[in-house]
MDTraj code that builds the backbone (N, CA, C; nanometers):
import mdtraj as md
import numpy as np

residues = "UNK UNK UNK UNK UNK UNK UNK UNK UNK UNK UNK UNK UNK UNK UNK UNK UNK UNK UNK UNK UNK UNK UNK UNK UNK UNK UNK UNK UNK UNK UNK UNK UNK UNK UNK UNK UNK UNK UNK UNK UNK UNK UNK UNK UNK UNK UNK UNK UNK UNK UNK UNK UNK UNK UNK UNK UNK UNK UNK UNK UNK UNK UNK UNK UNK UNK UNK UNK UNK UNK UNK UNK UNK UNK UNK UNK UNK UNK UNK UNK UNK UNK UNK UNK UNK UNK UNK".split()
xyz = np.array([
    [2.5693, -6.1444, 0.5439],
    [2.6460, -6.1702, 0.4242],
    [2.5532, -6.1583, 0.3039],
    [2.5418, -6.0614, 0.2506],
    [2.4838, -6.0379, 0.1108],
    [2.5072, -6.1133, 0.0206],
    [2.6510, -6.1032, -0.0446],
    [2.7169, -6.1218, -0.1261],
    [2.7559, -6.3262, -0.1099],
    [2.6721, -6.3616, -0.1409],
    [2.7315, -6.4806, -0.1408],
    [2.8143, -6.5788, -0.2616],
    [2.8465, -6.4761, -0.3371],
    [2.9111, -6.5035, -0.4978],
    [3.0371, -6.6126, -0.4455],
    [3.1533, -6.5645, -0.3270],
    [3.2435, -6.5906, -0.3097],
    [3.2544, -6.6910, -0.2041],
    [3.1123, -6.7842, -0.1938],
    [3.1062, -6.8504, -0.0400],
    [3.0699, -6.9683, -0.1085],
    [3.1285, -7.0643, -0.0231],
    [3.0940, -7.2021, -0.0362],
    [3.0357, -7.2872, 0.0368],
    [2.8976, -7.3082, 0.0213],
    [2.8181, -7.3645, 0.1789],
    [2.8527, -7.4785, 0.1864],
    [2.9058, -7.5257, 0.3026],
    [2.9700, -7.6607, 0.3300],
    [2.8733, -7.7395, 0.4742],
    [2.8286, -7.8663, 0.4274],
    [2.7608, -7.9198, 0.5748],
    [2.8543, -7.9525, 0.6902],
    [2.7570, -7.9438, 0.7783],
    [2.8702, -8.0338, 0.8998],
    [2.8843, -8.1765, 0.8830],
    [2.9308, -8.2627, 0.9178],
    [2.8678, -8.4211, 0.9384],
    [2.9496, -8.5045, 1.0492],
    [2.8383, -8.5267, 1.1344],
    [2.8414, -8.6120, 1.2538],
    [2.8871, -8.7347, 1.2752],
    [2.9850, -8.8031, 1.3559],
    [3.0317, -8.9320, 1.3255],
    [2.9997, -8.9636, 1.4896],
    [2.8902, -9.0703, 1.4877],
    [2.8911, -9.1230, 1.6821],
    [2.9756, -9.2493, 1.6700],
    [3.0766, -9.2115, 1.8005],
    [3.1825, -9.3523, 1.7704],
    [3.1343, -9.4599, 1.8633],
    [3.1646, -9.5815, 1.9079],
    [3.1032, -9.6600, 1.9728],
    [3.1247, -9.6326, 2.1403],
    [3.2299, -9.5911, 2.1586],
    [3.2205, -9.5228, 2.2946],
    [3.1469, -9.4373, 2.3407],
    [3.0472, -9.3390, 2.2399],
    [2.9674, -9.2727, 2.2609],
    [3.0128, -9.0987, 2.2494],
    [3.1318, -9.0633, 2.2006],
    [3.2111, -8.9843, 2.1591],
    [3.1185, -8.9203, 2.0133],
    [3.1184, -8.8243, 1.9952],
    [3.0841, -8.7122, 1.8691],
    [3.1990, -8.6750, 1.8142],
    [3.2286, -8.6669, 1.6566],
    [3.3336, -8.5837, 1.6178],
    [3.2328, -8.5404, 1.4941],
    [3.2941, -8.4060, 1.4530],
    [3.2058, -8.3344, 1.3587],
    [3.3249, -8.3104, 1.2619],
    [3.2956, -8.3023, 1.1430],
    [3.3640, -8.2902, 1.0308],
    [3.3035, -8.1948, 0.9489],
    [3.4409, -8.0891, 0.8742],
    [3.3696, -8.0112, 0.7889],
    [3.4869, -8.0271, 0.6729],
    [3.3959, -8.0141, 0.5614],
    [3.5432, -8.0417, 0.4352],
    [3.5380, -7.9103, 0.3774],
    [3.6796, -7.8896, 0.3522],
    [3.6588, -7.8029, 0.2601],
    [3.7003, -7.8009, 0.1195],
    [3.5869, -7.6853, 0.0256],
    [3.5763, -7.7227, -0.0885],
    [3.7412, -7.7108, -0.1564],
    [3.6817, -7.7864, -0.2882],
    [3.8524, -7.7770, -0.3490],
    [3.8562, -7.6351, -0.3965],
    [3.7423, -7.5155, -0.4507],
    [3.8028, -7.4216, -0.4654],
    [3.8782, -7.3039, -0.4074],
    [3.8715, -7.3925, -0.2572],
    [3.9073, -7.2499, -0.1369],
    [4.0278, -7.3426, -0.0690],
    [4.0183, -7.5097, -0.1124],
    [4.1691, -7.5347, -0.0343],
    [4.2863, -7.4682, -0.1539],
    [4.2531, -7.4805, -0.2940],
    [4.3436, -7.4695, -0.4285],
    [4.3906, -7.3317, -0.4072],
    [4.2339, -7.2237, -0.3473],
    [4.3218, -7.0809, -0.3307],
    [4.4214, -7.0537, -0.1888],
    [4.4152, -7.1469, -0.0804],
    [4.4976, -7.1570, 0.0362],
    [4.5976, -7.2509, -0.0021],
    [4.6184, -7.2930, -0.1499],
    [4.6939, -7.4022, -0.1750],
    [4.7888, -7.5162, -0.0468],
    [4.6215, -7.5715, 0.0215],
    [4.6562, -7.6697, 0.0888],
    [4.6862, -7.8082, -0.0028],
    [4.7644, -7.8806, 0.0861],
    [4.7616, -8.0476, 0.0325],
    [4.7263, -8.1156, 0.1196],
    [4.6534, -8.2238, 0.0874],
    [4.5997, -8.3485, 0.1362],
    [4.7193, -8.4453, 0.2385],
    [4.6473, -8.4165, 0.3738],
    [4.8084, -8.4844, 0.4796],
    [4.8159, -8.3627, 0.5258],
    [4.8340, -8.2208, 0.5199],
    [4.8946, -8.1404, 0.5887],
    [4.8274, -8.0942, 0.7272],
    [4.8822, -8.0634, 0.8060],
    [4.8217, -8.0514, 0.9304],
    [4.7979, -7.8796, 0.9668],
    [4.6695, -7.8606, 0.9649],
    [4.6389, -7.6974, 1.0339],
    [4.6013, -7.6806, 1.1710],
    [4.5845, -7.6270, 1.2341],
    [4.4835, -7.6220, 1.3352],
    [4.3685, -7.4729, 1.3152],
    [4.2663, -7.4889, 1.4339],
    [4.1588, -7.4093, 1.3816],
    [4.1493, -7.3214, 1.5424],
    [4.1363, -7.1881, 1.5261],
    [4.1227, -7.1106, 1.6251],
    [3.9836, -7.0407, 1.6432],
    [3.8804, -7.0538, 1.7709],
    [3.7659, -7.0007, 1.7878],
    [3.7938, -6.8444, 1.8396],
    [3.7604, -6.8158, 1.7258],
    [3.7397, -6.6310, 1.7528],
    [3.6487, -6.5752, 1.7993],
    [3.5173, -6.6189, 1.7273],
    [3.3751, -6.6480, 1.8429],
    [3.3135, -6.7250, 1.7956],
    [3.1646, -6.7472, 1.8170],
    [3.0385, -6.8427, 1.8211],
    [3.0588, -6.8232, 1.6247],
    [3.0623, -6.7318, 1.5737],
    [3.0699, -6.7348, 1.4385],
    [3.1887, -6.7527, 1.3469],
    [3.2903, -6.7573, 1.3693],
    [3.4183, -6.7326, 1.3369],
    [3.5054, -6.8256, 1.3469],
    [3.5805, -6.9193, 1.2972],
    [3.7046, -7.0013, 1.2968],
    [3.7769, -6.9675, 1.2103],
    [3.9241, -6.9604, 1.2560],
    [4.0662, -6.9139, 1.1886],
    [4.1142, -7.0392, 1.1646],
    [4.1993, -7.0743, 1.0363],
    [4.2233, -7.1968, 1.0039],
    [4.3913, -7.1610, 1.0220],
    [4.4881, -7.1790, 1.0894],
    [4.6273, -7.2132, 1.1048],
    [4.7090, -7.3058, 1.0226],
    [4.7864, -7.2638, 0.9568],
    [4.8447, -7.3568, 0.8802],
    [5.0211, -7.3430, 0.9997],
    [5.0244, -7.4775, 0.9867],
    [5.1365, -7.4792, 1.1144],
    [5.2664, -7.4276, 1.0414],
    [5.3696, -7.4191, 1.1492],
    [5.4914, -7.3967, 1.0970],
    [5.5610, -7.4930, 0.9567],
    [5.5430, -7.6477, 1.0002],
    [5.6185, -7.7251, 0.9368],
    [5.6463, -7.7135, 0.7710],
    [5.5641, -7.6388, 0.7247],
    [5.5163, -7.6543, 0.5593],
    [5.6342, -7.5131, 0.5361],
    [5.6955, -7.5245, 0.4378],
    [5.7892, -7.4021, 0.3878],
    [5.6798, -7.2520, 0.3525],
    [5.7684, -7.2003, 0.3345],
    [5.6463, -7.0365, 0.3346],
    [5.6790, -7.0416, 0.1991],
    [5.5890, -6.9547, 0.1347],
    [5.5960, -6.9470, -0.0077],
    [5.5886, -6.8066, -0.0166],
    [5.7020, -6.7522, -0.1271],
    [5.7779, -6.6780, -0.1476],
    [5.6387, -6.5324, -0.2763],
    [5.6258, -6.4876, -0.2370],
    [5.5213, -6.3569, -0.3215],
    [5.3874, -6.4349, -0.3464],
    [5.3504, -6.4606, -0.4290],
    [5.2251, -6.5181, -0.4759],
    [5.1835, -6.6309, -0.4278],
    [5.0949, -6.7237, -0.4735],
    [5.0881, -6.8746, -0.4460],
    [5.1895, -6.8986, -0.6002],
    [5.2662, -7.0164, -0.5436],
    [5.3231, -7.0779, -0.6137],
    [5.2556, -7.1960, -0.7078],
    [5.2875, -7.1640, -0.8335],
    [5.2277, -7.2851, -0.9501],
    [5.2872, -7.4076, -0.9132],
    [5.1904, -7.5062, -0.9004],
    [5.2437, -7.6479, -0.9180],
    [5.3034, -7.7373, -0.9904],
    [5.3402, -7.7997, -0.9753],
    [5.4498, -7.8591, -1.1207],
    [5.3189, -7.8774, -1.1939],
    [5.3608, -7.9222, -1.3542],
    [5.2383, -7.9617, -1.3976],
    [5.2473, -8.1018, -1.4488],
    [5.3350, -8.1774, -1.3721],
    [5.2888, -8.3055, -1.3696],
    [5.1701, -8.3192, -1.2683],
    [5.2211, -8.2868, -1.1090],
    [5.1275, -8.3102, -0.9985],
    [4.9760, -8.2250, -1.0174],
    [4.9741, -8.1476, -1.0915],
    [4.7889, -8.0516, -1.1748],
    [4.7586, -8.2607, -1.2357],
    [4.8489, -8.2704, -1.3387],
    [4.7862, -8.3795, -1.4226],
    [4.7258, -8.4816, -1.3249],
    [4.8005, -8.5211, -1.2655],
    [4.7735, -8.6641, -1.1334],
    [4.6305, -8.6058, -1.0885],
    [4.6377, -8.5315, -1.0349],
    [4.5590, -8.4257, -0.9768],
    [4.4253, -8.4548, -1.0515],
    [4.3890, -8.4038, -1.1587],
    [4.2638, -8.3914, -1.2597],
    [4.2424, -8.4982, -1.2787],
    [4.3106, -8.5963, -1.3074],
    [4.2703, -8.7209, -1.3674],
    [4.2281, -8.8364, -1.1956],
    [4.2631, -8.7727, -1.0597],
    [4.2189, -8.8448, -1.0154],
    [4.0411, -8.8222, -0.9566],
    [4.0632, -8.6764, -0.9911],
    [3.9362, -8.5811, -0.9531],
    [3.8067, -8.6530, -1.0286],
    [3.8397, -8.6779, -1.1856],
    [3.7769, -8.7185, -1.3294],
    [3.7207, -8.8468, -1.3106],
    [3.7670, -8.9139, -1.2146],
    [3.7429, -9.0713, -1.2171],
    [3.6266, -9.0612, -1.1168],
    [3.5325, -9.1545, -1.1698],
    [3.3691, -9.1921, -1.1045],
    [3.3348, -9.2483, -1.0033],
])
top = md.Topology()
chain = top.add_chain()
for i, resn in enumerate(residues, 1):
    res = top.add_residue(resn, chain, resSeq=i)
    for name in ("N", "CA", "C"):
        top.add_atom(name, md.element.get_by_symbol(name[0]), res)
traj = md.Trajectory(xyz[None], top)
């Protein structure tokens, strides 16, 4: 990958539970959920294509959106920024 203009390096991070169980977590950034216009709660699943590669599934349940990504109201942008803004 040359071009890393359009990439967002994201860490892993490890959670050991007391049973002795691993779960790994990866977040993703807000500028690549805003362009998959995910929401917070929605459920995807993730498909191994290979050792390098995961496909992110967005399930059936969520309505399809019709040509473009659809603009958000701009009340829910406002909620939105102002909860982002806070320290």
């Amino acid at each position: 990958m040359k071009d890393l203009e359009n990439h967002y390096v994201t860490r892993l991070q490890g959670i050991r539970r007391r049973g002795g169980t691993v779960q790994v977590y990866a977040n993703i950034p807000l500028p690549s959920a805003s362009a998959l216009d995910l929401e917070s709660g929605e459920t995807v699943t993730w498909k191994v294509l290979d050792r390098t590669h995961l496909l992110l599934v967005r399930l059936p349940e969520r309505k399809q959106l019709k040509g473009e990504a659809a603009l958000q109201p701009a009340v829910r942008k406002r909620a939105r920024r102002a909860r982002e803004q806070r320290p």
